[in-house]
C-alpha positions, 0 to 999 in steps of 0.5 A: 394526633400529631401536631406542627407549628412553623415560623417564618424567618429571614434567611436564604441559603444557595442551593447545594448538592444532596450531602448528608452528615451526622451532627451530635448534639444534646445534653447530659441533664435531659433526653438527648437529641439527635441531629442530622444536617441534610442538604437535600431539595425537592420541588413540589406546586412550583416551590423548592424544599431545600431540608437542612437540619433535622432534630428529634428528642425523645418525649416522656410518653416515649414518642419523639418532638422532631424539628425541621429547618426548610429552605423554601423558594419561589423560581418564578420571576412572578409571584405564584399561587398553589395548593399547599402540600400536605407534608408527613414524616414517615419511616421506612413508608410508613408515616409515623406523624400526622399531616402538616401544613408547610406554608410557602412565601408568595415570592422569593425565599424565607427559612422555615422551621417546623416543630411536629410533637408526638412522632413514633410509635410509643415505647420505640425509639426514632432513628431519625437516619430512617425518617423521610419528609414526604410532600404532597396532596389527594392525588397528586404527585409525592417528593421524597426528602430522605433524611438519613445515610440510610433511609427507608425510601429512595429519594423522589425530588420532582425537580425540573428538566431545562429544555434547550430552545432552537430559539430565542422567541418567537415572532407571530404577526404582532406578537413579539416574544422573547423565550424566558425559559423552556422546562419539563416539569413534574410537580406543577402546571398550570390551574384554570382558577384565578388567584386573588391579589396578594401584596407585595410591599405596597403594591398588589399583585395577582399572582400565576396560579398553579396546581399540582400534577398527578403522579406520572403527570408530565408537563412543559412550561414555557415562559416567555417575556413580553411588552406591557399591555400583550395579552395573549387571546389572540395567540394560538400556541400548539405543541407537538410531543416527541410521539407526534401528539399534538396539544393546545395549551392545559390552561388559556395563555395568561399574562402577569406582572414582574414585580421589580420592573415595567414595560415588560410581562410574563406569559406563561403556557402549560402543556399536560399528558402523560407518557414517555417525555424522551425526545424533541418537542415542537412549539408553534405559534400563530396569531390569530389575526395573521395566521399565514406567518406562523413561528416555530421553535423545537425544544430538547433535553439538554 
């Protein structure tokens, strides 16, 4: 049974293109370990994976210690809530350690390193050029981090496609939204159960709940900025998908708090299905109380 620790550090790294280069390294008294510097990232439950160094040793029962260095970051301009991914390391899609536990900031970045104990299979060396770390859950959708030149499995990254807006926001009745950002995504929407409030400093917050998609799940994310004290209950917002489907929101329309400024709030809207994603999207909205102004804006790859 494999075991994991992982300790949380300052740090932060701008996010850099998929490289990979071998890094040698060890010691003429001991096992020699080998590492490999990765720069590879992958989103999963609305955080970014960014893999950067992995080093596995060999162990006297013949299995493998293995260290990671992660960059893990929140791209919401709020604090988030989700399921931790359970996290493996397998070689050529096999795992070839038990589940870990990556556990991701509330907001911002941190460096994280974990160190898995007993990888492999007794008597057999590790080629950690074969090994990728896997993130995921019971039913939901898999990222692929590979490590090596050669990996056993192809790359699966999750990552977010932006939407290009034939607006800035939206103008319903009283509403008055200004469009933060617009994305299809594949690892995260929204969950319909709340989240309890985390500090940040010394102020609580209740952070945007999320849960993770199910594999071939798709979703668009649209988050839009608002003046303090909108809520969004009266606010009807429908999309129309490029195959003319028509969907309401996947969760009711919730608003949340930045945490480095007043006078303004974030409203979040998440729109599930499944099937081609290829297209133009249209987003209409309509205030309840004035339904004869409704507003629209289409929203592209691109």
């Amino acid at each position: 049974m494999a075991c994991a620790t992982a300790v949380l550090t300052a740090g932060c790294t701008p996010f850099g293109a998929d490289t990979l280069q071998a890094v040698p390294s060890g010691s003429p008294a001991g096992p020699s370990p080998r590492t490999v510097a990765v720069d590879r990232t992958a989103w999963w439950g609305g955080s970014s994976y960014r893999l950067t160094e992995v080093t596995a040793t060999a162990q006297p029962g013949g299995r493998s210690r293995v260290e990671l260095v992660l960059e893990v970051g929140i791209e919401s301009p709020v604090p988030v809530a989700a399921a931790l991914p359970k996290a493996a390391l397998e070689a050529d899609g096999v795992a070839v350690s038990g589940p870990l536990e990556v556990q991701p900031p509330p907001f911002g970045r941190a460096s994280l390193s974990v160190t898995v104990q007993d990888v492999g299979t007794p008597g057999q060396e590790l080629d950690p050029d074969r090994l990728a770390l896997v993130l995921t859950a019971p039913g939901a959708a898999r990222a692929v981090l590979p490590v090596g030149a050669h990996p056993g499995q192809e790359a699966v990254d999750l990552r977010p496609t932006p939407l290009r807006a034939s607006a800035d926001g939206l103008r319903a009745g009283r509403y008055r939204l200004v469009l933060a950002s617009a994305r299809l995504r594949e690892d995260c929407t929204g969950s319909p159960v709340p989240a309890p409030a985390v500090p940040l400093g010394t102020t609580p917050f209740v952070p945007r709940a999320l849960r993770a998609l199910k594999p071939g799940q798709h979703t668009v994310e649209v988050l839009f900025e608002a003046p303090e004290g909108t809520s969004g209950d009266r606010l009807a917002l429908r999309l129309t998908l490029p195959d003319g489907r028509r969907l309401a929101p996947s969760v009711p329309l919730g608003t949340t708090s930045y945490p480095d400024r007043t006078g303004r709030v974030s409203l979040a809207a998440w729109f599930d299905f499944y099937g081609d994603t290829a297209g133009t999207y249209a987003l209409e909205a309509v205030d309840q109380d004035a339904p004869d102004a409704p507003a629209v804006l289409t929203l592209s790859v691109g």
